[in-house]
Residue, then its C-alpha position, 0 to 999 in steps of 0.5 A: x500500500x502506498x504512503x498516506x496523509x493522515x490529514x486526508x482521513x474523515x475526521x472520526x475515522x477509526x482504523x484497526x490492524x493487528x499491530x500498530x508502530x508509532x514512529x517511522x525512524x529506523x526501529x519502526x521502519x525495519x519493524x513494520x518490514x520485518x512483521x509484513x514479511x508474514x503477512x501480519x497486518x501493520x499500520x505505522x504512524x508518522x507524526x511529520x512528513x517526508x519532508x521536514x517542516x517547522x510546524x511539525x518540528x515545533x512540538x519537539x520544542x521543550x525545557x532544559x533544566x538540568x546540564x547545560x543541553x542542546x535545544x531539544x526541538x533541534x536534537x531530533x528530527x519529526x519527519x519519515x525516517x526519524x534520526x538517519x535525516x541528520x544522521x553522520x552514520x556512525x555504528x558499532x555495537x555495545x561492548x560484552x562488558x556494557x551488558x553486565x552492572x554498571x559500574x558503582x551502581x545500585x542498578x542491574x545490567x542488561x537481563x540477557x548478554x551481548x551474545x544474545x544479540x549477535x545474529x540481531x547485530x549482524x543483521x542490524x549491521x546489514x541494514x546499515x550498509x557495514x561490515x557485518x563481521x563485528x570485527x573490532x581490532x584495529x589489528x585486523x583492519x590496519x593488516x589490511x591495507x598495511x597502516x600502522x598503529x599506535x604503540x600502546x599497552x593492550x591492558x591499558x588502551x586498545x586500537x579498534x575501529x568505528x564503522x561508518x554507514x554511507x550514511x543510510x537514510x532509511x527512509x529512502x533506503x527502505x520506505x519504498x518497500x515498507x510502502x509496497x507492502x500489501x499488509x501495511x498502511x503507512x500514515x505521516x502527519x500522524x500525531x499520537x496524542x493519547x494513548x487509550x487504557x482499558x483493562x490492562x491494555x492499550x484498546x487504541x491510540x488517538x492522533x489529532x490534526x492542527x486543524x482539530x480533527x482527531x482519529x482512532x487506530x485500535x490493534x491488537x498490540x502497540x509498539x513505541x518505536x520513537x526516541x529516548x524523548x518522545x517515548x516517555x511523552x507519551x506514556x505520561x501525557x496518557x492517563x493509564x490506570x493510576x492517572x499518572x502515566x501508563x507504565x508509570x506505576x512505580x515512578x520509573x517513566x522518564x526516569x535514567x536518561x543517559x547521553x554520552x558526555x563528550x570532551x572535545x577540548x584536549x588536544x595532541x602537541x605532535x612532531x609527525x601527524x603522519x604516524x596517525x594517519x589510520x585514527x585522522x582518516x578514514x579509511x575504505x575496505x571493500x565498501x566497509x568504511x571505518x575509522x580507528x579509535x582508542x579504546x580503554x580496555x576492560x581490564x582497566x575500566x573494572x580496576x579504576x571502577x569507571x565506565x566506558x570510554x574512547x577517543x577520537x583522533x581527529x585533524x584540527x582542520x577537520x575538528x573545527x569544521x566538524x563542530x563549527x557546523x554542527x554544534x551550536x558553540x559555533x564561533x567558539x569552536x572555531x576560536x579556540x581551534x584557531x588559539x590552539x594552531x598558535x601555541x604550536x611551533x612551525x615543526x609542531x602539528x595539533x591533533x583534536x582528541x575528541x573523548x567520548x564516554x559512558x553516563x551510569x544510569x542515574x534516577x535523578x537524570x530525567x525527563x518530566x511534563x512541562x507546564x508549557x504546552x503544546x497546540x494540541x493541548x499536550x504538555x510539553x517535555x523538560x530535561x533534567x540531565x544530571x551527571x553522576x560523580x562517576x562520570x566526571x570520574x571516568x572523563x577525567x580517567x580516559x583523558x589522562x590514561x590516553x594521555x600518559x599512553x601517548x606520551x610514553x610512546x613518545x607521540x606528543x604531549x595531551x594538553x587536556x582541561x583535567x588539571x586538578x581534577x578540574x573539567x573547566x570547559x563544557x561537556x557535550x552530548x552526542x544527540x543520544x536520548x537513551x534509558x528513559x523506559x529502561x530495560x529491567x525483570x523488575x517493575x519498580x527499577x524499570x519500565x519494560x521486561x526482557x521482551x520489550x513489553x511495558x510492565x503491567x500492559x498486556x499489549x504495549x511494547x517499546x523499540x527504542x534506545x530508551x530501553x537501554x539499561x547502560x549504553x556504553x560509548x558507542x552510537x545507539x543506532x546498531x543496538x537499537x536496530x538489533x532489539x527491534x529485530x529480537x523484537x520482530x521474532x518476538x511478535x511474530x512468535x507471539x501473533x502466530 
């Protein structure tokens, strides 16, 4: 079936179909594909359309009241496809050890291992359009094209590998055969507003129209296949049994969000830029894009009791470009990487370590109804990110651990914001809202069970990386991809 305009259906208008998604990103994209396959009938619901527009964009407007964040309307995309709209395509999986208890945490790990998930990552990793092996090494990828790595201590850091996607955009990359589907309907300018509780189960989801006109899709089962943000929105702004939010009855809804803080201020005094030319540039193998990176090794991470960590190596010329386009510091990125070139003498080169780090899930790190609202009515959203001493802890740890392994090697001197224990300069997020709804056997330390279904709802079940229990450093979307495929067998399984 074609893509429709749910603006064109008669207000009043209900639908019905064994399983409705809400979202079209990539998790209900590959969902709705996955279930159509066996001929189960979908409905997927977009709330924006092929195209971005600012009236759409505007209800992911909300408040910052905790760390210093992005504004939230820009840190997401509502529009067919979700995130792979301003997606830069990196991927990798969850190490084995992000699986396991986070570190200096009162919380559980993932309730099943990395292993798991292995066939769902090499799938997921397909679908990306990337090496499927899972291969890490950056032992393996450098033999390969004969690049050379930096010598460190294997027990300290370790050089593996980021992959990089094109970057697929799943929208045009798979919409089109979602489209063709004989079993599934595809709605955008679908705004989910309420999500109707009767008896233990969610009997329907209401979408609303700017111009007041409201519809009905009643299904089997739901799944929440929207992001970090989004996906406690609309269980708290649905009254469920207890009035204050479905899912929510023991306070867990919006509570442990998670970012990967990023340090991007450290920087590399060097003699030989050359030396790093396997970290600076990326490289191509047989379609398989990859750049290295710097790891901390278990070992390590489990002695000093911090969380996970890597480093970027990256060009001062392509650091500032990076950022200055990207990030909202803007002119002061590009300052400071002009004060940075000045320190350097004419037979020293600067290299950016940009380090990327795990957040421990911390209850008090949360998203909350606003008072403001939007024009549907809806209370927005507000973001109370809060960083834990650990994460502090493990920041200061992974630059002076690459530093001291630099300088050992004799590669150059780290001038990194850590002296004293200090962080003077900001920390960044990544654009990844995770933990939200997270993953927990136990109802009162989490919102959804090992099978993705929302505790004490028979029918509701979420695809979303607000279901991370921990979140490691690496980019969500591969993890994301891989439980929405366990959670496809899941449904199949179970619709059977």
């Amino acid at each position: 079936m074609a893509i429709r305009d749910a603006r064109d259906l008669a207000p009043g208008e209900e639908l019905t179909a064994d399983i409705c998604i809400i979202g079209a990103g990539p998790a209900g994209i590959v969902l709705g594909l996955e279930l159509a396959r066996t001929g189960i009938e979908v409905v997927v619901l977009e709330g924006g359309g092929e195209e971005r527009s600012d009236e759409s964009q505007d209800l992911y407007r909300g408040e910052n009241i905790g760390e210093d964040y992005f504004e939230l309307d820009l840190t997401r995309v509502r529009q067919f496809g979700g995130s792979t709209n301003h997606w830069e395509g990196y991927c990798r999986p969850l190490d084995r050890e992000d699986f396991d208890r986070p570190p200096a945490a009162d919380l559980e790990g993932w309730p099943f291992s990395r292993s798991e998930l292995i066939d769902h990552y090499r799938e997921a990793s397909r679908l990306c359009e990337i090496d499927d092996s899972l291969e890490l090494s950056g032992e393996h990828w450098a033999s390969r094209v004969g690049a050379g790595l930096i010598d460190m201590e294997p027990t300290t850091v370790r050089s593996e590998v980021l992959f990089r996607s094109p970057p697929t955009n799943f929208a045009r990359r798979y919409g089109p055969e979602l489209a063709e589907a004989d079993s599934v309907s595809i709605y955008l300018h679908a705004n989910v507003v309420e999500l109707t509780w009767e008896q233990d189960r969610v009997s329907s989801v209401r979408i609303a129209h700017f111009n007041g006109a409201t519809q009905t899709i009643t299904a089997s089962k739901f799944v929440l296949a929207v992001g970090g943000l989004e996906v406690p929105r609309l269980l708290l702004v649905s009254p469920g049994p207890h009035g204050n939010g479905i899912g929510n009855q023991h306070d867990q809804v919006g509570r442990y969000f998670m970012e990967h803080p990023h340090l991007i201020t450290p920087h590399l005094v060097t003699h030989d830029l050359d030396q790093f030319s396997f970290y600076t540039e990326e490289t191509v193998i047989e379609n398989t894009r990859l750049i290295g990176i710097l790891t901390l090794s278990p070992e390590l991470r489990s002695a000093r009791a911090i969380g996970n960590a890597t480093a970027v190596l990256q060009t001062a010329s392509n650091f500032g470009q990076r950022w200055s386009d990207a990030d909202p510091l803007g002119k002061g990125v590009r300052s400071l990487v002009g004060g940075l070139n000045d320190l350097t003498s004419p037979e020293q080169e600067l290299l950016n370590v940009r380090f990327i780090t795990e957040q421990v899930p911390n209850a008090r790190s949360r998203v909350v109804l606003s008072s403001h609202h939007d024009p549907f009515g809806l209370p927005r959203i507000a973001l109370d990110w809060q960083l834990h001493p650990i994460d502090y802890h493990t920041i200061r740890k992974a630059v002076e651990t690459v530093g001291t392994q630099l300088a050992n090697a004799g590669l150059g001197r780290l001038n990194a914001p850590t002296h004293g224990g200090l962080l003077p300069y900001r920390i960044l997020g990544g654009n990844h809202h995770m933990g939200t709804t997270r993953l927990s056997e136990d109802p009162t330390r989490g919102v959804v069970d090992a099978s993705l279904r929302v505790h004490g709802v028979e029918n509701l079940y979420i695809a979303s990386s607000s279901v991370f229990p921990t979140g490691g450093w690496a980019n969500p979307t591969l993890t994301i991809l891989a439980l929405t495929l366990r959670l496809a067998d899941h449904l199949k399984e179970s619709s059977g």
